[in-house]
N, C-alpha and C positions, 0 to 999 in steps of 0.2 A: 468981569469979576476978577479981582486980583489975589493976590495970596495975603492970606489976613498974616497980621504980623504975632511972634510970637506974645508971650503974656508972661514976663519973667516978674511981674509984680505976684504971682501964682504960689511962686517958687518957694518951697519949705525946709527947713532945715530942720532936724537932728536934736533933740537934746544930747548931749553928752555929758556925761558927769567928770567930775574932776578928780582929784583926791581928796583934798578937803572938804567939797563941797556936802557931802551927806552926813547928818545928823546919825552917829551908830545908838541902839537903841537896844535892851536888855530886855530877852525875854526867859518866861523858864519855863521848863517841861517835866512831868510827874511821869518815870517811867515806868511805874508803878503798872503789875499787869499787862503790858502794851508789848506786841511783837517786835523784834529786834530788829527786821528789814521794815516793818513800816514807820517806827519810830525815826529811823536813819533817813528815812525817802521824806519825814516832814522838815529836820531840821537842816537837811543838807540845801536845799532852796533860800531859806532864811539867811543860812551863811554865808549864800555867794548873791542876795540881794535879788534873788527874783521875784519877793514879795512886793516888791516898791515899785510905781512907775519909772522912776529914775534909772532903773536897771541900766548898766553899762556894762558887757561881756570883761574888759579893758580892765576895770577901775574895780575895788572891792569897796561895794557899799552896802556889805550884807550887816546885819547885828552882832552882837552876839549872845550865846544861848548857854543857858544854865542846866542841866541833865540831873533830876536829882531820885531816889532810890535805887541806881543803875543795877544794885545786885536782883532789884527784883523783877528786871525785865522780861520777857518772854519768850520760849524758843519752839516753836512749833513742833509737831512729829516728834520725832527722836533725833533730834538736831542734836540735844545737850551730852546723847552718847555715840554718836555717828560722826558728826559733823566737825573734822581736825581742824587744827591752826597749826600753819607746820612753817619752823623758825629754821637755817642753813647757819651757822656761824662761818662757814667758809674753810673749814678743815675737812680734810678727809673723816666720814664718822658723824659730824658735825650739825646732823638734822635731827632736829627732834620734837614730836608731835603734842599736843594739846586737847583735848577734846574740850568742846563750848563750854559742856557743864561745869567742868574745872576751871576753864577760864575765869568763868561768871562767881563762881565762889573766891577764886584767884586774885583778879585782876576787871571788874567790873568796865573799870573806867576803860582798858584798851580795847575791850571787847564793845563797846559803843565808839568807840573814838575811830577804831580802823573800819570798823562798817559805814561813818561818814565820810573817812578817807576817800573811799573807794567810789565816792559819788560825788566827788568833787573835782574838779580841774585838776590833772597829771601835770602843775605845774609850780614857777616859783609863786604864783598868785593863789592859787590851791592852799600850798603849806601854809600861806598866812591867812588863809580863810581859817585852817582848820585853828589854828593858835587864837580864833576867840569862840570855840568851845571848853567851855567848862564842865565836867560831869564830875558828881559824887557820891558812894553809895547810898547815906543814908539821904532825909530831909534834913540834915543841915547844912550850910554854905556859908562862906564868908563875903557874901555878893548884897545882904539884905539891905545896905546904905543907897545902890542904886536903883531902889525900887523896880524892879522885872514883871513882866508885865508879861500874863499866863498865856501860853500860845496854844 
């Protein structure tokens, strides 16, 4: 018996996506009611493309995603009185706190947008995942010509 030889007809390679190559695709979300960490844990996935076979760590071929009644999102416990957002300008003195609840009245959209942040690549590929989230307090948007497609 001799040594069988190897079988490089076998051998499989990789999809990899390119930058062009994925079709991005517009979906939206009703935050209506809906927990502020699980709403962030559905559309951070989307963003950076792990809904598609085509997933490429590398390459951004996530969609992008439409957030619409943000103020009326959800904040569990006593999050909305407990729970700070605390901002340093970089001076002596310079810090100074938020609580959710006021954010959420405030500032809707950054109080959804930095909770995606924060579940996305620490990276230059990250910041431009997050630049195709869109969020807006009420249900209206100026996105209705690309038909979005409910996730």
């Amino acid at each position: 018996m001799g040594i069988k030889p190897l079988r490089h007809h076998l051998r499989r390679e990789t999809y990899m996506a390119k930058n062009g190559d994925v079709a991005k695709q517009w979906c939206i979300i009703d935050a209506k009611g809906v927990s502020l960490g699980r709403l962030a844990a559905e559309i951070a996935p989307v963003l950076m493309g792990k809904h598609r076979p085509e997933y490429t760590p590398h390459v951004d071929c996530g969609d992008f995603v439409i957030v619409i009644n943000a103020g009326e999102v959800q904040l569990t416990g006593r999050k909305a009185e407990q729970k700070l957002r605390l901002t340093y300008s970089g001076y002596p003195g310079g810090q100074s706190a938020e609580s959710y609840g006021h954010l959420r009245e405030r500032r809707s959209d950054l109080l959804i947008s930095e909770a995606v942040r924060r579940m996305l690549p620490k990276s230059r590929l990250g910041r431009q995942m997050l630049k195709k989230l869109k969020v807006y307090d009420g249900a209206d948007h100026p996105h209705a010509g690309v038909n979005p497609r409910a996730l």
